[in-house]
C-alpha positions in Angstrom: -5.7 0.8 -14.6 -2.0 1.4 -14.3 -0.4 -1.8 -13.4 2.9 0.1 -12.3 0.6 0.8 -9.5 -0.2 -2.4 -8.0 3.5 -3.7 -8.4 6.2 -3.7 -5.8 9.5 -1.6 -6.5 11.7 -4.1 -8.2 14.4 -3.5 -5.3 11.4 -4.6 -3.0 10.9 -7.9 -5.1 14.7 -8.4 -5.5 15.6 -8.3 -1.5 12.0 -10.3 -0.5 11.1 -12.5 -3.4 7.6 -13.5 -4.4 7.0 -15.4 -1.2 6.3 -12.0 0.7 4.4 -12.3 3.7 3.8 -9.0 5.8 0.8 -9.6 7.6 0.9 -8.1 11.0 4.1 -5.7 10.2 3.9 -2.2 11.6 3.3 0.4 8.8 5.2 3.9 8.7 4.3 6.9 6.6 6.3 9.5 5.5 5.3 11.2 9.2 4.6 8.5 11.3 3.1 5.1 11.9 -0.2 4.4 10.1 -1.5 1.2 11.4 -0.6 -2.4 10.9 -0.6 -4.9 7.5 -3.7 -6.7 7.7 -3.5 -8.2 4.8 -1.0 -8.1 1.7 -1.0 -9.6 -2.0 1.8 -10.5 -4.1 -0.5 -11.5 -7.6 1.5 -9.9 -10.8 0.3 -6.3 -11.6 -2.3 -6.9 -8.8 -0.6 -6.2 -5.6 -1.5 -4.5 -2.7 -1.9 -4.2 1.2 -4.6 -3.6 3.4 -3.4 -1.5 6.3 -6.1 -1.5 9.4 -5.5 1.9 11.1 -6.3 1.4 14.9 -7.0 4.3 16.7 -5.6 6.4 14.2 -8.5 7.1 11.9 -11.3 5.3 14.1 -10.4 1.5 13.3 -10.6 1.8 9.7 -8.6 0.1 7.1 -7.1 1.3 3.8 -5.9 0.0 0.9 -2.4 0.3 -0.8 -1.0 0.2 -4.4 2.1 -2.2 -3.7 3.7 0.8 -5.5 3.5 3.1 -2.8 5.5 1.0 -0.6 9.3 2.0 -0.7 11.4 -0.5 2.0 10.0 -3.2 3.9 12.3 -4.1 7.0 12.3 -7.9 7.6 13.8 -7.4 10.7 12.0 -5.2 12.7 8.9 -5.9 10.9 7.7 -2.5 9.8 6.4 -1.6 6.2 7.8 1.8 4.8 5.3 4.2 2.7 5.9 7.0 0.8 3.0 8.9 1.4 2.0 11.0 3.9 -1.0 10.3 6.7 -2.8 12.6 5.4 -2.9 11.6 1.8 -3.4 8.2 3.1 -6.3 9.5 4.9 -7.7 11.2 2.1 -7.6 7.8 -0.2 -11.3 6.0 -1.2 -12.7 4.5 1.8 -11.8 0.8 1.9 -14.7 -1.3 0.8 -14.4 -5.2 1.9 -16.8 -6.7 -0.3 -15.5 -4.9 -3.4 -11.6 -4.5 -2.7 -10.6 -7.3 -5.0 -12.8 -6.3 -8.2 -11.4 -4.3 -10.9 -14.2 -1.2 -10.4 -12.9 -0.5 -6.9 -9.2 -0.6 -7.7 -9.9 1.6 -10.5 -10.7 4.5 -7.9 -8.2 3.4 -5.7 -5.2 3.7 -8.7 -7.2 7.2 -10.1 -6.3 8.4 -6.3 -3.0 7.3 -6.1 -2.0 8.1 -9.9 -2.1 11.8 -9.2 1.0 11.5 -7.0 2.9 9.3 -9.7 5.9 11.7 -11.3 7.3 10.7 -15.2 10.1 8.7 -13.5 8.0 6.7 -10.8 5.5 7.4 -7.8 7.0 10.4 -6.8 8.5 9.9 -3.9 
């Protein structure tokens, strides 16, 4: 597993600190809103959110590398991706019982490794 991946930007980590909390902030792709944070972690090499998607893809929820995320607006509480609805669309289907165990996040970093460049998540 690449833990690049599942760590914030470190101009993310510098302007927020560790004590992150973005549950409930609006999420924006790269062409359009997505959904809503439903859940976020800040654990070392292990970060993530879990973005539930409304109406947008029929209630679901996904799950995103912390990487992925490229500006987090503190106040007007939206969540900046760099990724398109589509791709985000495309990513494993988000499995609730199995989200936090290494074999899970292993597909989850396989999908979202293709779209990492030599110099970062290709953005």
């Amino acid at each position: 597993m690449t833990p690049d991946l599942w760590s914030y930007p470190a101009s993310i980590q510098q302007e927020s600190g560790q004590g992150l909390d973005i549950a409930g902030y609006a999420v924006e792709a790269t062409d359009g809103k997505i959904g809503s944070v439903d859940e976020s972690s800040n654990e070392a090499g292990q970060s993530f959110i879990v973005v539930d998607t409304g109406p947008w893809i029929f209630g679901k929820k996904v799950m995103l590398p912390a990487s992925v995320v490229t500006q987090i607006d503190m106040r007007e509480r939206k969540v900046f991706v760099g990724r398109t609805k589509q791709e985000i669309k495309n990513a494993p289907e988000f499995d609730s019982a199995a989200y936090r165990e290494a074999g899970y996040r292993e597909r989850v970093a396989d999908y979202y490794g293709r779209f990492q460049s030599p110099g970062g998540m290709g953005m």
